[in-house]
PLY file of the C-alpha trace (Angstrom):
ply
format ascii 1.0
element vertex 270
property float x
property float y
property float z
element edge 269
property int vertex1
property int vertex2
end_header
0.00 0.00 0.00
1.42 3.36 -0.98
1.77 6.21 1.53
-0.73 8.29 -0.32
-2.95 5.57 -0.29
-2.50 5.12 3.03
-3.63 8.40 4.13
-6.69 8.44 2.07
-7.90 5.23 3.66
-7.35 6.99 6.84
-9.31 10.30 5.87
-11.86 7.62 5.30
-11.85 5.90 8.53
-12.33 9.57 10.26
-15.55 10.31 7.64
-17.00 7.12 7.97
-16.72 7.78 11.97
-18.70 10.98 11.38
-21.43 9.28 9.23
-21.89 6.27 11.80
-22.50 8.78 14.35
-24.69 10.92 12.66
-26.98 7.75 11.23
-27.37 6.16 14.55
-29.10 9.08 16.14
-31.51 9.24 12.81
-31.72 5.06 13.04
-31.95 4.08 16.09
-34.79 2.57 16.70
-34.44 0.32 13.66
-30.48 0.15 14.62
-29.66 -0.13 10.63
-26.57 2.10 10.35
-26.65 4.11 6.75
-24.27 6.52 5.94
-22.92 7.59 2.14
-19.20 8.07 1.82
-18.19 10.90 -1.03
-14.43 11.15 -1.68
-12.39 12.60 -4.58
-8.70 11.06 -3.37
-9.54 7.32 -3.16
-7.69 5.29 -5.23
-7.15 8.76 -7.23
-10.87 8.88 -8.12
-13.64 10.26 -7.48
-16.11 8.08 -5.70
-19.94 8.05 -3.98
-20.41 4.97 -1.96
-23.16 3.92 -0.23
-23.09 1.44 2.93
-25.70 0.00 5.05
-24.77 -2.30 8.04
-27.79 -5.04 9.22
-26.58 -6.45 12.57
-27.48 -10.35 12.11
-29.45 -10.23 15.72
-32.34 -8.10 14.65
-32.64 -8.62 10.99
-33.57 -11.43 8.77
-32.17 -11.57 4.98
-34.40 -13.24 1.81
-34.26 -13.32 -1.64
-37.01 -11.29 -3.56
-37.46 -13.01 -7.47
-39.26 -13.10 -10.34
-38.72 -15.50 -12.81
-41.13 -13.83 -16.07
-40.99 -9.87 -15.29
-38.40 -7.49 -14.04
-39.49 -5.41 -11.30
-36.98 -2.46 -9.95
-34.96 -3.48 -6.35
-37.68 -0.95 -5.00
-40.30 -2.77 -6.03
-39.25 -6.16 -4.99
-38.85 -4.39 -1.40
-41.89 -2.55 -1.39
-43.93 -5.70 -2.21
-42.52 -8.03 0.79
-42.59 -5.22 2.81
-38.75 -4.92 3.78
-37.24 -2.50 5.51
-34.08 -2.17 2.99
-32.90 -3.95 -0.45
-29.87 -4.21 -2.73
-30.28 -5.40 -6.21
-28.78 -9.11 -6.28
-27.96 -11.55 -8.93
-27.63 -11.46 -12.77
-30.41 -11.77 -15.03
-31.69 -11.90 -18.69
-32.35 -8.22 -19.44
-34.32 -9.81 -22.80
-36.73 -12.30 -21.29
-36.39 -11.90 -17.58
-35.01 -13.94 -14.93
-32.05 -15.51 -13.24
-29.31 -16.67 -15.30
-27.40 -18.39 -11.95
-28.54 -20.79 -9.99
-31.25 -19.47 -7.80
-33.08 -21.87 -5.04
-35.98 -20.33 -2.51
-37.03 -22.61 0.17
-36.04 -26.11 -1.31
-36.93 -24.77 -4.56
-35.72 -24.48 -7.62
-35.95 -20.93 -9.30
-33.12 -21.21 -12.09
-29.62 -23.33 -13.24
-26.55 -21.65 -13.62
-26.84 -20.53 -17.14
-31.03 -20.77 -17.09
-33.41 -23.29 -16.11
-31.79 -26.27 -18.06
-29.22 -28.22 -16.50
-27.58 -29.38 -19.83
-26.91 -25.30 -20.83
-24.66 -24.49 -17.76
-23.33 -20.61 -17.91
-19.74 -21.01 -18.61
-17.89 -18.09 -17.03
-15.52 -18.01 -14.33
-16.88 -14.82 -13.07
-19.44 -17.08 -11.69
-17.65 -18.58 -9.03
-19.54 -17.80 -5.54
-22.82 -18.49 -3.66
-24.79 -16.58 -1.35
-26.24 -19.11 1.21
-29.09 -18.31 3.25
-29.38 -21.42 6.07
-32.62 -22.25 7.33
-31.55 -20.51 10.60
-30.90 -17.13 8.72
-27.58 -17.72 8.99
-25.35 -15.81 5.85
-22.73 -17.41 4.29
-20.35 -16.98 1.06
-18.32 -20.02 -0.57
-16.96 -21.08 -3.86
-19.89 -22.46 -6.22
-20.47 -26.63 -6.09
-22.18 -28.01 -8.59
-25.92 -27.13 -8.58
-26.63 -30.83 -8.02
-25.31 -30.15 -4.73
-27.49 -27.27 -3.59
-30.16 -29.16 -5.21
-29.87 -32.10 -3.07
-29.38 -30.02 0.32
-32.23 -29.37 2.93
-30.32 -26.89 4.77
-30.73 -23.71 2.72
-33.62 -21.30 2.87
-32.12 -19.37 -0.10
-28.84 -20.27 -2.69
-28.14 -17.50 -5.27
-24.89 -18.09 -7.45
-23.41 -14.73 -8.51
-19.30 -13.58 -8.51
-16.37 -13.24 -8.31
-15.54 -14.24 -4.76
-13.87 -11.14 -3.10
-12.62 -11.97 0.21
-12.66 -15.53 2.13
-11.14 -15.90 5.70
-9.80 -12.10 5.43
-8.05 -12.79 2.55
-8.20 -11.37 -1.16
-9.65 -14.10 -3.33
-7.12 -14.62 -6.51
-9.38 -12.34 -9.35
-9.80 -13.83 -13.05
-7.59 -10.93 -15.79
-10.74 -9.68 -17.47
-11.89 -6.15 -18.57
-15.13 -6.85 -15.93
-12.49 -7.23 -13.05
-9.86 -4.65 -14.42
-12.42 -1.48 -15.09
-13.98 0.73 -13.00
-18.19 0.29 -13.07
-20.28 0.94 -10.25
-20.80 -2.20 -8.05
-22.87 -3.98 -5.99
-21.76 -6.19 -3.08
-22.10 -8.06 0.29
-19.78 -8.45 3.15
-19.78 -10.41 6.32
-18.14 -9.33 9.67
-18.45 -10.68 12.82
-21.60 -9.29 14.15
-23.19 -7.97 10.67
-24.19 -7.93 7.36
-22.89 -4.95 4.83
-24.56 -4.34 1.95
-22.64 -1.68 -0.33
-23.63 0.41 -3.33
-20.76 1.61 -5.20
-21.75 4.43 -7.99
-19.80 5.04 -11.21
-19.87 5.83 -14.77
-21.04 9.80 -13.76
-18.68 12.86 -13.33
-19.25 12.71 -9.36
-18.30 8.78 -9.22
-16.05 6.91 -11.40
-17.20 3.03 -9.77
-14.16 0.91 -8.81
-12.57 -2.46 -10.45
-12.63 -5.18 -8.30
-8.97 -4.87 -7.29
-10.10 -1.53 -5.69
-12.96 -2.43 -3.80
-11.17 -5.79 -2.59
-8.71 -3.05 -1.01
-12.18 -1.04 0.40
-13.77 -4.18 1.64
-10.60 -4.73 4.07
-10.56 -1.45 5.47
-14.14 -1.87 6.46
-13.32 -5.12 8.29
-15.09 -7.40 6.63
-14.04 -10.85 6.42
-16.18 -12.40 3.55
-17.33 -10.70 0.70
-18.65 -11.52 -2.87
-19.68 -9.34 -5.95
-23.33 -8.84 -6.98
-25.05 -7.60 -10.31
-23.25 -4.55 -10.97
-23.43 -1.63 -13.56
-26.57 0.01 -14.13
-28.03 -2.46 -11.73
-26.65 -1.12 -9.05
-29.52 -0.03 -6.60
-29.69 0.71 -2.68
-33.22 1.14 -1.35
-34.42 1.85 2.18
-37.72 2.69 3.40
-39.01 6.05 4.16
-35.68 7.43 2.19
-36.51 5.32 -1.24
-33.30 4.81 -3.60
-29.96 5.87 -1.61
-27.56 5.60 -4.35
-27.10 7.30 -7.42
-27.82 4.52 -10.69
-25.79 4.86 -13.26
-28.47 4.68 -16.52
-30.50 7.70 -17.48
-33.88 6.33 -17.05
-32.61 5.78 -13.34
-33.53 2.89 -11.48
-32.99 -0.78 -13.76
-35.27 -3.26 -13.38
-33.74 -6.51 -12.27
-34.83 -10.13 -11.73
-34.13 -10.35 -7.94
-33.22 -8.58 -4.83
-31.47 -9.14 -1.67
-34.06 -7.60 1.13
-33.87 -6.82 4.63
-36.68 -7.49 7.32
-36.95 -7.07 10.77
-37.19 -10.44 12.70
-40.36 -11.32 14.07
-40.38 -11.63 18.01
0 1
1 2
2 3
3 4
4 5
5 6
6 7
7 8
8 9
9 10
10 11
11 12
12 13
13 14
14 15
15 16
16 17
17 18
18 19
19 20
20 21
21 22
22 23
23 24
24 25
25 26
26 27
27 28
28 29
29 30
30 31
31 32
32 33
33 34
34 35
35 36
36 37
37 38
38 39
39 40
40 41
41 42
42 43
43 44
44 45
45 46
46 47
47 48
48 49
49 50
50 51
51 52
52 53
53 54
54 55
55 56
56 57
57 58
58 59
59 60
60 61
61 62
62 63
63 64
64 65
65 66
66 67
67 68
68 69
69 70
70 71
71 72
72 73
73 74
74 75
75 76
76 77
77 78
78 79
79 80
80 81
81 82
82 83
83 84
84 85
85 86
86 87
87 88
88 89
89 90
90 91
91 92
92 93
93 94
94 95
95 96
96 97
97 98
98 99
99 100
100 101
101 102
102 103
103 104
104 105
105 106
106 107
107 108
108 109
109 110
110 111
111 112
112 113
113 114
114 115
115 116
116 117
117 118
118 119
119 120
120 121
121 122
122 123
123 124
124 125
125 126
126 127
127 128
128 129
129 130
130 131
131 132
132 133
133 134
134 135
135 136
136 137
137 138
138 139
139 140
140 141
141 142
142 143
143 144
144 145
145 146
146 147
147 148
148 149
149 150
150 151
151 152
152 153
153 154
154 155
155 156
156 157
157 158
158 159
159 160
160 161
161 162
162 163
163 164
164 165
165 166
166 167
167 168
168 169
169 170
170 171
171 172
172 173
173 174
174 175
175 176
176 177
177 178
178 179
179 180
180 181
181 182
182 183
183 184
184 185
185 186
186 187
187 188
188 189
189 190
190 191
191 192
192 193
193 194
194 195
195 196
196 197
197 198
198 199
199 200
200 201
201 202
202 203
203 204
204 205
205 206
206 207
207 208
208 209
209 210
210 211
211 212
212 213
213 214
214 215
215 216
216 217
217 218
218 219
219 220
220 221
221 222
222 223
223 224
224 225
225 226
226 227
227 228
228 229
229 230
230 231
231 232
232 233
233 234
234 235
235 236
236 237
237 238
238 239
239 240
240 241
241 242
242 243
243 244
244 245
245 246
246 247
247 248
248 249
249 250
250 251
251 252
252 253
253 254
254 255
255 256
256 257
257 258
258 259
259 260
260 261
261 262
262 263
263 264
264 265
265 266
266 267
267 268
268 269
């Protein structure tokens, strides 16, 4: 890590202080902890990020789909009634629905590569799961065949979706490809000890370049977080929380993209 680097990351550390602060007196009867990080030094770029932490006791994660019609992350969250969503997996922009494997409560939603097993998406990009356990426990791990998933009992939700970013605290190994190596904006997940991040990175605007993956591997550490895999990215990229609607900025001109599923937030029931 550079020296100039260095201090950046520690400018950031002092803002992000300020944010947490500031967002816990607005939040705190939910206890969700939102606050948006603008910067125009890190990583000698200009960037808007937006992070929302979801400590695991109070807060149960799902997997909002449609299979035949894109809805926008707002929608999906709206219509369960969540308290916050992030846009999630990658989908057919054509025809609608996943193009990973996708499994909700023991079923099957979608194959990697569609809904036959015999047209598997070939792309190394693809490499990760999401893992929802029937005890809303989150998890991240490199992708088994879908067989497997299919023949487990223990998952409430399984979304496939990539590259791995961090396992064990460590930077997972990232294919050489112009979707690794360029900024975009980004969507992703993290896991620390005691919570769930969900982050919204913007780009492709004149207040945000986005990041490459290299980058926000380097971002993810300095927020502690010891797992972490990439979502649906680009013009996808969508942060939503009720009663203050879309937090980020999206990258396409319409605004908001329609997606095929989203990862929502919802308070546990006692």
């Amino acid at each position: 890590m550079t020296k100039h680097l260095a201090l950046v990351l520690l400018s950031i550390l002092f803002i992000t202080r300020i944010g947490v602060t500031q967002e816990l007196a607005q939040e705190s009867k939910a206890s969700l902890n939102f606050y948006q990080l603008s910067i125009d030094t890190l990583f000698e770029s200009k960037q808007v990020i937006s992070i929302l932490k979801v400590p695991f006791e109070k807060y149960t994660t799902q997997v909002a789909y449609n299979q035949s019609v894109l809805k926008k992350t707002s929608t999906f969250a709206t219509e369960s009634n969540a308290i916050a969503a992030i846009n999630a997996g990658f989908f057919n922009m054509k025809s609608g629905g996943s193009v990973t494997y996708l499994e909700i409560n023991d079923s099957l939603i979608s194959y990697t590569g569609g809904t036959r097993p015999d047209h598997p998406l070939n792309d190394s990009l693809i490499n990760g799961v999401v893992i929802i356990t029937k005890l809303n426990k989150i998890k991240f791990e490199h992708k088994k065949p879908d067989s497997v998933y299919l023949k487990s009992l223990n998952e409430d939700a399984v979304l496939a979706t990539g590259p791995l970013l961090l396992l064990n605290g460590e930077k997972v190994l990232l294919a050489n490809k112009s979707f690794v190596n360029n900024r975009h904006p980004r969507t992703c997940l993290c896991l620390t000890k005691n919570e769930l991040i969900m982050i919204a990175v913007d780009g492709r605007s004149e207040q945000a370049e986005g990041m490459n993956l290299h980058e926000l591997q380097e971002f993810l550490l300095l927020k502690n977080c010891q797992e972490a895999i990439n979502l649906d990215g680009g013009g996808s990229t969508t942060m939503w929380m009720k009663d203050k609607g879309v937090v980020n900025h999206p990258s396409d001109k319409t605004g908001e993209r329609s997606v095929a599923n989203a990862i929502i937030i919802k308070l546990k029931e006692n």
